[in-house]
C-alpha positions, 0 to 999 in steps of 0.5 A: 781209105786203106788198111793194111793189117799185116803192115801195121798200116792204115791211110786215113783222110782227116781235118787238121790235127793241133796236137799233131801240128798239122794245120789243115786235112789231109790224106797220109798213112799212120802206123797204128800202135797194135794191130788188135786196132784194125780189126773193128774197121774196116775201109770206108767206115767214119771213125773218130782217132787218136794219134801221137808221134812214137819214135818220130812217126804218127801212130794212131793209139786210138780208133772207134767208130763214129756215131 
């Protein structure tokens, strides 16, 4: 729903997230590992991610596009 490149930033609405404990969807921002990551999306696109907790925040490690 946001991307903030110079932040390192990007607000994604997502279904719930066992790996992550998160029960249920949301709308929250993650970090983003490397800024190189949001250069392939932009706002509104559906993309498929992956995330971990780094340094005790949720940091997206993985983005693509989805089919």
């Amino acid at each position: 729903t946001k991307i903030d490149a110079a932040g390192g930033k990007i607000t994604l609405r997502h279904g719930p997230i066992p790996k992550l404990d998160m029960d249920m969807g949301m709308t929250m921002v993650f970090r983003v590992a490397s800024p190189d990551l949001l250069s392939g999306v932009k706002v509104g696109d559906k993309i498929k991610f992956d995330a971990d907790r780094t340094n005790g925040q949720f940091t997206v490690i993985k983005i693509e596009k989805a089919k």
